[in-house]
VEXDREN-2710 file (C-alpha; in Angstrom, 1 decimal):
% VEXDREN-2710
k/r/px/py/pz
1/UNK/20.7/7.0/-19.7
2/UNK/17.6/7.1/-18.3
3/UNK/15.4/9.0/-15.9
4/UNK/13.8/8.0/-12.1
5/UNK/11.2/10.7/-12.6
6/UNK/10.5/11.1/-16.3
7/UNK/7.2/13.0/-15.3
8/UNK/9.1/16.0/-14.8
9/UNK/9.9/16.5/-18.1
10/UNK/7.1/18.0/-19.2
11/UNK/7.8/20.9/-17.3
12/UNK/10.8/21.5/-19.4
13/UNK/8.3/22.6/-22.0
14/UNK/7.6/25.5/-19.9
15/UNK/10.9/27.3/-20.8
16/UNK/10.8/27.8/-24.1
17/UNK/7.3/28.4/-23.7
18/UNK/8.1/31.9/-21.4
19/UNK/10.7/33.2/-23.7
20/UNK/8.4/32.8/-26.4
21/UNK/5.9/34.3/-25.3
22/UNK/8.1/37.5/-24.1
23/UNK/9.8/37.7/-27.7
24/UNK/6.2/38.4/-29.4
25/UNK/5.3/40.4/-26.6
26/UNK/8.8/42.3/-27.4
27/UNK/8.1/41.8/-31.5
28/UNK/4.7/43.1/-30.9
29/UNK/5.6/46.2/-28.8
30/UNK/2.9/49.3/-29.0
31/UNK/1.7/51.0/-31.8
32/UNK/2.0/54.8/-31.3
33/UNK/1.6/57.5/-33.8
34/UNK/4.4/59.5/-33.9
35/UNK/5.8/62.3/-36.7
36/UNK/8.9/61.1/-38.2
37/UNK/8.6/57.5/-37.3
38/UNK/10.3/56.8/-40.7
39/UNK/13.6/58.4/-39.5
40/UNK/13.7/56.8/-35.8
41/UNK/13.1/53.5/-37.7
42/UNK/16.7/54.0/-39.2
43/UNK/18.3/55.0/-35.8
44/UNK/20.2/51.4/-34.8
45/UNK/19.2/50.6/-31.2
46/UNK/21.6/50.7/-28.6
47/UNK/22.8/47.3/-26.5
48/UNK/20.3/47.7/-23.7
49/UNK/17.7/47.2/-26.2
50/UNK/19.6/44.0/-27.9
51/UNK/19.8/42.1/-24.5
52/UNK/16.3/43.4/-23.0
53/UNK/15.5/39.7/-24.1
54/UNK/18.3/38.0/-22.4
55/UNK/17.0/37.5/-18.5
56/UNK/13.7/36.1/-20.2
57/UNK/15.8/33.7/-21.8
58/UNK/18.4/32.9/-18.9
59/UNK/14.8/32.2/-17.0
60/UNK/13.7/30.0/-19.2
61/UNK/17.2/27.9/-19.9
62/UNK/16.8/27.5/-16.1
63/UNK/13.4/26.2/-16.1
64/UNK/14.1/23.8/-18.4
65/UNK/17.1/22.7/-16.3
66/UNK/15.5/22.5/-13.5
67/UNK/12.6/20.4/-14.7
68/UNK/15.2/18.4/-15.8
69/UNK/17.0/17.8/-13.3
70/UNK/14.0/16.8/-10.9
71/UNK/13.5/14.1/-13.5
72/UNK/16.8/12.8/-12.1
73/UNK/18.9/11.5/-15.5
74/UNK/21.1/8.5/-14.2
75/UNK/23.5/6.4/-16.2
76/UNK/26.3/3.5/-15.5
77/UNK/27.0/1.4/-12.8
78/UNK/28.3/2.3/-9.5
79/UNK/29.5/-0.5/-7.0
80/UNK/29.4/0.9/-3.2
81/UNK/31.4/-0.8/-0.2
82/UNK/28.8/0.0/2.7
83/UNK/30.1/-0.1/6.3
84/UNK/26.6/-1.2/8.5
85/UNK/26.4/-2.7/12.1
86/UNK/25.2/-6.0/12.4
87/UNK/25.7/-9.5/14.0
88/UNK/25.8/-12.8/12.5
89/UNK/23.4/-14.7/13.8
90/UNK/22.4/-18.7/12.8
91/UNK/19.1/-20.1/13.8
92/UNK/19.0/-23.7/14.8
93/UNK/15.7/-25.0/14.2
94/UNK/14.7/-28.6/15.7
95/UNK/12.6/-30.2/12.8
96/UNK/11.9/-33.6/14.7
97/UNK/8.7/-35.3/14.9
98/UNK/7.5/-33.8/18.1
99/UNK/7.5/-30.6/16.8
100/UNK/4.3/-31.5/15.3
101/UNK/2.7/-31.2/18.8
102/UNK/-0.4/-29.0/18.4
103/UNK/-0.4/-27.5/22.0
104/UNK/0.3/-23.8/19.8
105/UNK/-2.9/-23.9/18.8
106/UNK/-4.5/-23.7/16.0
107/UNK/-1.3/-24.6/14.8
108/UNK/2.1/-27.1/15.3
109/UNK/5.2/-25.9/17.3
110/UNK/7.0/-25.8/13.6
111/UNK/4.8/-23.9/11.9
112/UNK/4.6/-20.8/15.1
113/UNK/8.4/-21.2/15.0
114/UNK/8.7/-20.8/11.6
115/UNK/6.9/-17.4/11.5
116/UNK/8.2/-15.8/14.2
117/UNK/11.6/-16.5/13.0
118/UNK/10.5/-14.9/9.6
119/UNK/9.2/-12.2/12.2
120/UNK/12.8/-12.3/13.3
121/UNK/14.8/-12.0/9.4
122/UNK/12.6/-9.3/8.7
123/UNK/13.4/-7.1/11.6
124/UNK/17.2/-7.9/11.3
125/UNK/17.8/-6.0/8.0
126/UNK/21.6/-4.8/8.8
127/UNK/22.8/-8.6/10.2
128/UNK/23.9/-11.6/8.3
129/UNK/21.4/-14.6/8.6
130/UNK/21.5/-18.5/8.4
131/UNK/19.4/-21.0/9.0
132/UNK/20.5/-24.9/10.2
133/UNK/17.8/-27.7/11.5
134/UNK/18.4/-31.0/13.1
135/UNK/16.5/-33.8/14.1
136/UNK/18.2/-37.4/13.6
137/UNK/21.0/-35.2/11.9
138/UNK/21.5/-31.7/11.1
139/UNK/21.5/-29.9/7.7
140/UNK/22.7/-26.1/6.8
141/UNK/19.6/-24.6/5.2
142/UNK/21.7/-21.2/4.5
143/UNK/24.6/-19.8/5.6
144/UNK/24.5/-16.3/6.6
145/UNK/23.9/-14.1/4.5
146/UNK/22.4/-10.4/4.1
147/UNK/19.6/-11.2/1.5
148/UNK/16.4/-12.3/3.4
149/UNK/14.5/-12.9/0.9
150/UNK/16.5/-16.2/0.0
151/UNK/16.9/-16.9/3.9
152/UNK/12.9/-16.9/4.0
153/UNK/12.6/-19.1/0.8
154/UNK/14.7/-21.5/2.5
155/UNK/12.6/-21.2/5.6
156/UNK/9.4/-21.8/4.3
157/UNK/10.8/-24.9/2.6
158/UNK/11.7/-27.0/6.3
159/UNK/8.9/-29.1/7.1
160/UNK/8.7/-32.1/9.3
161/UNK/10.2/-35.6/8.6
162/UNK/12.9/-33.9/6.2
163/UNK/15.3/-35.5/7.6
164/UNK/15.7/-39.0/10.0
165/UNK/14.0/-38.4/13.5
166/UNK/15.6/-38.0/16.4
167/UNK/16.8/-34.7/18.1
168/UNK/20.3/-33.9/17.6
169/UNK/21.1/-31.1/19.4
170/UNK/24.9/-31.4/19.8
171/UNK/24.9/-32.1/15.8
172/UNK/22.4/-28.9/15.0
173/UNK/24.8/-26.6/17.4
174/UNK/28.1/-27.6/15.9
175/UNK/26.9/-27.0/12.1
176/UNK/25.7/-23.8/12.9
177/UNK/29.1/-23.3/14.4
178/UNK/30.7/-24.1/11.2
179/UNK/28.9/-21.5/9.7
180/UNK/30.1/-18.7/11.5
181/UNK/33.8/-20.1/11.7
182/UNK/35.1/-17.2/8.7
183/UNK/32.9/-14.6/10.5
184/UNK/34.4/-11.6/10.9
185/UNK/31.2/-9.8/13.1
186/UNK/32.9/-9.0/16.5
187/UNK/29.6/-10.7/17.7
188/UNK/28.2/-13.9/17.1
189/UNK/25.4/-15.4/17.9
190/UNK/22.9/-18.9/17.4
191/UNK/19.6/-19.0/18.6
192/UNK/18.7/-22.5/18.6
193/UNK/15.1/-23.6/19.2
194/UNK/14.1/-26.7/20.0
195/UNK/11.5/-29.1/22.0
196/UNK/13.1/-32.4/23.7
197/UNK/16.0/-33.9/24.6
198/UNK/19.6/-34.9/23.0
199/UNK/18.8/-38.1/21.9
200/UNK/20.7/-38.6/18.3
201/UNK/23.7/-37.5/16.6
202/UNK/27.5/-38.0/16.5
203/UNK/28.8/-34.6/18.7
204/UNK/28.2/-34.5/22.0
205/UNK/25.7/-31.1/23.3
206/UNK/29.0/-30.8/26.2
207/UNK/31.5/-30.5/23.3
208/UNK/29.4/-28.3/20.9
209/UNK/29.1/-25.7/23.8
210/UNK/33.4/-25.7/24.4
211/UNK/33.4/-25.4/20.8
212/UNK/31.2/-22.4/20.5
213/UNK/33.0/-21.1/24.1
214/UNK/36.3/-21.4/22.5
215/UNK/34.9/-19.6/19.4
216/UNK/33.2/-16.6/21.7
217/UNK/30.0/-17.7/20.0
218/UNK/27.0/-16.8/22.3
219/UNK/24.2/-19.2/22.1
220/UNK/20.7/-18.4/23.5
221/UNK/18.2/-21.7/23.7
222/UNK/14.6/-21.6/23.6
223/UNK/12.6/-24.4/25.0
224/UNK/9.6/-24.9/22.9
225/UNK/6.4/-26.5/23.8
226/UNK/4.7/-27.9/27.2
227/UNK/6.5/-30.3/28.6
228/UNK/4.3/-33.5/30.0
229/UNK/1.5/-35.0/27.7
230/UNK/0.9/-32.8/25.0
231/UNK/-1.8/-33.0/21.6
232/UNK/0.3/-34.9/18.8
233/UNK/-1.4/-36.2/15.3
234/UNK/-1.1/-39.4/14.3
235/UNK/-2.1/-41.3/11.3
236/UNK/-4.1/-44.7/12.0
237/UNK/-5.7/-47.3/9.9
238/UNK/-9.4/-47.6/10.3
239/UNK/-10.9/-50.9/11.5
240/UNK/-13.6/-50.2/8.9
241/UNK/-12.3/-49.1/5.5
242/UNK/-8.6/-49.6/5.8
243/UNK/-7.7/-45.8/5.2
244/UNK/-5.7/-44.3/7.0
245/UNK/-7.3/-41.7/9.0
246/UNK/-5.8/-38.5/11.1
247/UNK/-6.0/-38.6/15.0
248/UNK/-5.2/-36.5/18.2
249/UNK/-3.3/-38.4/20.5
250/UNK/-1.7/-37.6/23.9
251/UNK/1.8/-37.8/23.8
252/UNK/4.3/-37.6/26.9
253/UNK/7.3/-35.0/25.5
254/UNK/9.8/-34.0/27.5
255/UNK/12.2/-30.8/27.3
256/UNK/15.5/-31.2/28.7
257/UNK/15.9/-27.7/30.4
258/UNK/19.0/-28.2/31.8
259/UNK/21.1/-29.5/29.1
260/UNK/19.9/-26.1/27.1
261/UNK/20.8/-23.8/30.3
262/UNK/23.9/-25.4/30.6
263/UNK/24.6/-24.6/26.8
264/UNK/23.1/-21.2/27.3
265/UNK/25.4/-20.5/30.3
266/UNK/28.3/-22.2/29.4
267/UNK/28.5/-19.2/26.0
268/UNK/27.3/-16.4/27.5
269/UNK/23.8/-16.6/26.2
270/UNK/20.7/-17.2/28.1
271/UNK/17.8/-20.0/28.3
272/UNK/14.5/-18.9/27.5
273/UNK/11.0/-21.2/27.7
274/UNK/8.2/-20.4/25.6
275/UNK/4.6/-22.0/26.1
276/UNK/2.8/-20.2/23.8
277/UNK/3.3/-18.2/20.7
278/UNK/3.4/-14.9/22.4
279/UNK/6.0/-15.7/24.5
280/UNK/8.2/-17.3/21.9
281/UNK/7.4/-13.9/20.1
282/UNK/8.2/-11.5/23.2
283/UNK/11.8/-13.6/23.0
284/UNK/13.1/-13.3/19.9
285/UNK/12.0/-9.7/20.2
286/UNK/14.5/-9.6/23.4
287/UNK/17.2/-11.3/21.5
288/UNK/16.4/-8.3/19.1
289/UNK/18.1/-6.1/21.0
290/UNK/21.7/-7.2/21.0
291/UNK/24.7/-5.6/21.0
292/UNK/25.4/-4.4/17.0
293/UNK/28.7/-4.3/15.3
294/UNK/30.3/-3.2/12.3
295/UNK/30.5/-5.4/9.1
296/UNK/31.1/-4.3/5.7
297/UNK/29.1/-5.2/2.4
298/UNK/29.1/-4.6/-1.1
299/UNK/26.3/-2.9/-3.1
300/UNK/26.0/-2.7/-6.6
301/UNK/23.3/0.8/-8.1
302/UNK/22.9/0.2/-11.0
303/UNK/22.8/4.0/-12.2
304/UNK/24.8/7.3/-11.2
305/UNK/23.1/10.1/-10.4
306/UNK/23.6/12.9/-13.2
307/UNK/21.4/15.2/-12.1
308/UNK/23.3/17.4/-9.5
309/UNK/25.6/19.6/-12.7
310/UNK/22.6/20.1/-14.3
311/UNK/20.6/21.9/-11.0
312/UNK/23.2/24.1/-10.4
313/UNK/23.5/25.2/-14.0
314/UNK/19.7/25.7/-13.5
315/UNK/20.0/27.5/-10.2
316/UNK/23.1/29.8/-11.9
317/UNK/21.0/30.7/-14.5
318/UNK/17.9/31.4/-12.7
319/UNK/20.4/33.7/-10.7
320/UNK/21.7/35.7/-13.8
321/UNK/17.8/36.3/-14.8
322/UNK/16.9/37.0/-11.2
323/UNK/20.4/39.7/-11.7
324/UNK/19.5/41.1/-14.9
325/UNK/16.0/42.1/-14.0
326/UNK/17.0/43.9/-10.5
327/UNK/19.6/45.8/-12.6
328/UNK/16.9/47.1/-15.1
329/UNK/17.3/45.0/-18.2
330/UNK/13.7/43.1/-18.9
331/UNK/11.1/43.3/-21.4
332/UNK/8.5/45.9/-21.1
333/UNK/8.2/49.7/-21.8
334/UNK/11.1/51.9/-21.0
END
C-alpha cells in the first residue's frame, strides 16, 4: 500500500490530540468546596456522565480518518479498457535528397517538417500514430500507435540519405497503407508530405491511390518547398587544400502538383502547398480538425484507490459527534 499524498498524514495526529486534550480538561474538572464532598464522591455517576466523552472521541476518530483519507492510500493493480475517439493517422515523410533545400530558412525542408509533425503527435493525444518515409524506397518508421513519446523518438531519428535517393512516392503511400490494413478506426487517414516528383520505386502513385480508395483511406498531400531554383548544400573539394568544403548552390526542384492532387482527390482527401513554415504549420493544424471516432485502448493503474470507505467512515463519524453534541452530551459544566 502506499499513499499519493502522504503529507496529509500529519493531520491525523490532530485526532488524538483533541480527545486528549478534552479527557484532562474532563479529568481536571473544577475544584469547588462543598460540605459532604466525601459522600457524593461515593454516589456512582449516571450514563450521561460515562459517554460525556464520547462525541469528543467520535470527532477525533473522524479527523483522523479524514486526514487519512486525503492522503489517498492506494494498493494493487487495476487494468482499465478505455473507450476514446480517435483516428489513425500515418505520416509519410519524403526523406530524399532535395529535402535538404534551405529555402525554410534558417533551416532544411526536413528539419521544419520534422517539427511541425512533432507539433502534430503532440496535439493528437486520443489518435493512433505512425510514421513511414521514402525516398529511393520506403521504410515503416512506427506503426501506429497511442504512445507518442516512442512515435517522436522514432521521428527525431529520420535524417537525410537514410535510405537510397530517389522519391518514391507510390512506394511511401502503399507502406503506409499496410499499416492501417488491421485498423479498426472508422476513419483513416495518411498525410504524406513530400517535395518532387515520382521518380523511384516498384508501385505505381495511380495504384497506391485505388488501393487506398478501395480501403476508404483518405490521403491529404502537402507539397513542400518552392518549386523552380531553390538554395541546396553541397559538398565540394577545394582547389587549394583538397578538403572538402560546404556550399550553397542553386538547384532546379520541381513538385509534381498534379500527381499529389490527383492522389488527394482520387481518396477523398485534399492537396495542400506550403512555402514556408507557417503555412505548413497552419495545415497540419487544419488536418487537426478531422472527423473523430471511437477506438478502444487498454490502460494499466498501477494502484486502486482505497481511500473512498475510509471518507465516509470519517464523514459518519464526524456526523455522530456533530449528533451527540446538538443532543446535549459534550464535555463541559452541566
Amino acid at each position: 500500500m502506499r499513499f499519493q499524498d502522504p503529507a496529509w498524514l500529519l493531520f491525523a495526529l490532530a485526532g488524538p490530540l483533541v480527545v486528549l486534550a478534552a479527557w484532562r480538561r474532563e479529568r481536571g474538572g473544577r475544584a469547588v468546596a462543598f460540605p459532604g464532598a466525601s459522600r457524593l464522591a461515593r454516589v456512582r455517576p449516571g450514563w450521561r456522565a460515562r459517554l460525556r466523552l464520547l462525541p469528543v472521541i467520535l470527532a477525533g476518530l473522524g479527523l483522523a480518518a479524514g486526514a487519512v483519507a486525503l492522503a489517498r492510500p492506494q494498493h494493487g493493480t487495476l487494468r482499465e479498457d478505455i473507450a476514446k475517439r480517435g483516428v489513425d493517422i500515418v505520416v509519410a515523410l519524403d526523406v530524399s535528397g532535395s529535402m535538404a533545400a534551405e529555402d525554410f530558412q534558417p533551416r532544411n525542408r526536413l528539419e521544419v517538417a520534422k517539427e511541425v509533425v512533432a507539433e502534430f503527435v503532440r496535439r493528437r493525444t486520443d489518435d493512433r500514430l505512425g510514421l513511414v518515409v521514402f525516398a529511393g524506397r520506403s521504410l515503416t518508421k512506427s506503426p501506429p500507435t497511442t504512445d507518442a513519446a516512442v512515435l517522436l523518438r522514432q521521428l527525431e531519428d529520420v535524417r537525410l540519405e537514410m535510405l537510397p535517393d530517389g522519391t518514391a512516392i507510390g512506394s511511401g503511400l502503399a507502406t503506409a497503407l499496410t499499416r492501417l490494413r488491421r485498423s479498426e478506426a472508422k476513419s483513416r487517414v495518411i498525410v504524406l508530405v513530400t517535395d518532387g516528383a515520382n521518380n523511384a520505386g516498384e508501385i505505381d502513385p495511380a495504384t497506391a491511390t485505388d488501393m487506398a480508395r478501395a480501403m476508404e483511406v483518405r490521403v491529404y498531400t502537402i507539397g513542400v518547398g518552392r518549386g523552380g531554383q531553390v538554395p541546396m548544400p553541397v559538398r565540394v573539394q577545394d582547389p587549394f587544400t583538397g578538403q572538402a568544403i560546404r556550399q550553397t548552390v542553386m538547384t532546379e526542384v520541381q513538385i509534381d502538383e498534379a500527381l499529389l492532387e490527383r492522389i488527394a482527390k482520387g481518396t477523398g482527401g485534399e492537396f495542400f502547398r506550403a512555402t514556408d513554415p507557417a503555412t505548413l504549420r497552419g495545415i497540419f493544424e487544419r488536418i487537426d480538425r478531422l472527423e473523430k471516432s471511437e477506438i478502444r485502448t487498454t490502460a494499466y493503474r498501477r494502484y486502486r484507490e482505497l481511500h473512498p470507505p475510509i471518507l465516509a467512515s470519517a464523514a459518519a463519524l464526524l456526523a455522530g459527534a456533530g449528533i451527540l453534541w446538538a443532543t446535549g452530551l459534550r464535555v463541559g459544566p452541566a
